[in-house]
DOVOKE-602294 format. One line per 8 residues: number of its first residue (from 1); their letters; for each residue x, y, z of N, C-alpha, C. Coordinates in Angstrom, 3 decimals. Layout:
NUM> a> X,Y,Z,X,Y,Z,X,Y,Z; ...
This chain:
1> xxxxxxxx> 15.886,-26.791,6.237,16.054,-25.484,5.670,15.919,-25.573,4.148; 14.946,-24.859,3.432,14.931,-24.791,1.714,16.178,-23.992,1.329; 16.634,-24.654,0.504,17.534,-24.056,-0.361,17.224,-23.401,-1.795; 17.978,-22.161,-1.304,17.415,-21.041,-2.134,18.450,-21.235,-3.807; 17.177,-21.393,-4.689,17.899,-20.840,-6.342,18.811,-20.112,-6.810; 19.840,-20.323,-7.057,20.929,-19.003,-7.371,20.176,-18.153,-8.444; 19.234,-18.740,-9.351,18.562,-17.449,-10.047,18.192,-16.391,-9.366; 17.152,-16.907,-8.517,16.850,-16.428,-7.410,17.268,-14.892,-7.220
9> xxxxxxxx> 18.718,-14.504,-6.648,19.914,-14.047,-5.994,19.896,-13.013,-6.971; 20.125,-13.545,-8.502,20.244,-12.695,-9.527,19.514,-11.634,-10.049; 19.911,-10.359,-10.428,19.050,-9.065,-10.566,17.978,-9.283,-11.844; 17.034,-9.084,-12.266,16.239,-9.240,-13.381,16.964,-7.975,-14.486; 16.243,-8.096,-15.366,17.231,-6.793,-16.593,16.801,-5.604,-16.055; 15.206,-5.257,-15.600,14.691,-3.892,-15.080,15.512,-3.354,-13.788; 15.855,-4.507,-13.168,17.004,-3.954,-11.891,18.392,-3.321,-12.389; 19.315,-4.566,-13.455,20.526,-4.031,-14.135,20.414,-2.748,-14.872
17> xxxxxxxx> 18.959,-2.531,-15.815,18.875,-1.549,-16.595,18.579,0.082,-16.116; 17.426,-0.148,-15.281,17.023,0.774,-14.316,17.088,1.323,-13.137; 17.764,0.169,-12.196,18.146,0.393,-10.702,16.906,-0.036,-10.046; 15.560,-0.661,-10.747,14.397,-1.074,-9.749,13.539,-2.227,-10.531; 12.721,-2.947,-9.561,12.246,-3.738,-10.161,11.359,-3.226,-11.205; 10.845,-4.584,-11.939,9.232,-3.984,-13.110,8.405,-3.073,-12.170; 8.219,-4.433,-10.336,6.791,-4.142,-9.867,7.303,-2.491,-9.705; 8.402,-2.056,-8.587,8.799,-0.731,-8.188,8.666,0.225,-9.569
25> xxxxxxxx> 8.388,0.265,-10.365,9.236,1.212,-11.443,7.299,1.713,-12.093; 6.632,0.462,-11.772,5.091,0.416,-12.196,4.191,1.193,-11.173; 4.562,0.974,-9.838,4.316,1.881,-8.885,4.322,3.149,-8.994; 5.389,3.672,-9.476,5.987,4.823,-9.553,5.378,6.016,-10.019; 4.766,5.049,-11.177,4.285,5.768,-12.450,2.577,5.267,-12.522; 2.313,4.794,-11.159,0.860,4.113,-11.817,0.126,3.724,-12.613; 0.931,2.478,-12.856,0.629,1.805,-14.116,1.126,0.020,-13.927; 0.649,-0.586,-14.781,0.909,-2.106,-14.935,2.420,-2.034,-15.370
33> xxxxxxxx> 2.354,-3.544,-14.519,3.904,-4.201,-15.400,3.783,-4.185,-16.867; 2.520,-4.349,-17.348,2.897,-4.845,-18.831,3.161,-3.746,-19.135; 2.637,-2.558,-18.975,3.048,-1.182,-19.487,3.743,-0.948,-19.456; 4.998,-1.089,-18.457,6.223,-0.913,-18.444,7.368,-1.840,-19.259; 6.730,-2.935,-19.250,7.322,-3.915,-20.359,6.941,-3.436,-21.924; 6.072,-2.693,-22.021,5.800,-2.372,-23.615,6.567,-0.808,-23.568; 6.419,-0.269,-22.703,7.951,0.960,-22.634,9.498,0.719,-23.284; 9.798,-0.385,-22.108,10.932,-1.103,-22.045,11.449,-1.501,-23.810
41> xxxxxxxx> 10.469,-1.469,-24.598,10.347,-2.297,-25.451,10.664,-1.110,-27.097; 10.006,0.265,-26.849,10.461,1.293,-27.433,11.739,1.993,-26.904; 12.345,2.524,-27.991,13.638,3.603,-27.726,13.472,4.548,-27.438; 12.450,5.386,-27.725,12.140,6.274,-27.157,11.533,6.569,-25.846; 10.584,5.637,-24.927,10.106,5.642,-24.065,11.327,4.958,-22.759; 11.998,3.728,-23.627,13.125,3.330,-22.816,13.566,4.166,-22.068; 14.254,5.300,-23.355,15.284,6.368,-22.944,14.397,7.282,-21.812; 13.355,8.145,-22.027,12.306,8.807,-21.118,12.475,8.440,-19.964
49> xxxxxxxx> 12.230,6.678,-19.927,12.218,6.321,-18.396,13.398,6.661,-17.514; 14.639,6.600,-18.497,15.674,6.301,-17.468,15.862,7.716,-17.037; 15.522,8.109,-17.964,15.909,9.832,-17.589,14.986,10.008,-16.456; 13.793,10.112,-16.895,12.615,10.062,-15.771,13.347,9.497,-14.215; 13.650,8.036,-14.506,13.863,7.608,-13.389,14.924,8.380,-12.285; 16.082,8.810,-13.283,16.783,9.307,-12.647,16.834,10.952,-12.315; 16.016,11.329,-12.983,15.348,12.694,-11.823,14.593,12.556,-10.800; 13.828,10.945,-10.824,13.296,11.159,-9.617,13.538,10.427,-8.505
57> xxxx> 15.353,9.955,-8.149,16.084,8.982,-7.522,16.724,9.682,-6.599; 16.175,11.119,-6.551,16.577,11.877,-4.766,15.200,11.913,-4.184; 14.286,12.005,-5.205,12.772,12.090,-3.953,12.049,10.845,-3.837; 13.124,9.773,-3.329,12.748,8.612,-2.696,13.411,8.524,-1.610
């Protein structure tokens, strides 16, 4: 049996920060991870997302 990494287990920051992964959050919005990492990366777009995200966390 492989034994699994406790990193592994652990949430990435886009999960703690956002509630979803990079890939899920890139989906969403049809667009690349990196795009979402260069979001992630402004205050203003940060903030957008989460808001964003969380208006659209009943029509999933």
């Amino acid at each position: 049996m492989k034994k699994e990494s406790k990193i592994k287990d652990r949430p990435n920051k886009y999960v703690l920060k956002y509630g979803k992964s990079i890939t899920e959050i890139a989906e969403i919005f049809g667009t690349s991870n990196s795009t979402v990492t260069e979001w992630d990366k402004d205050v203003d777009k940060s903030n957008w997302l989460k808001k964003r995200l969380k208006e659209l966390k009943g029509d999933f």
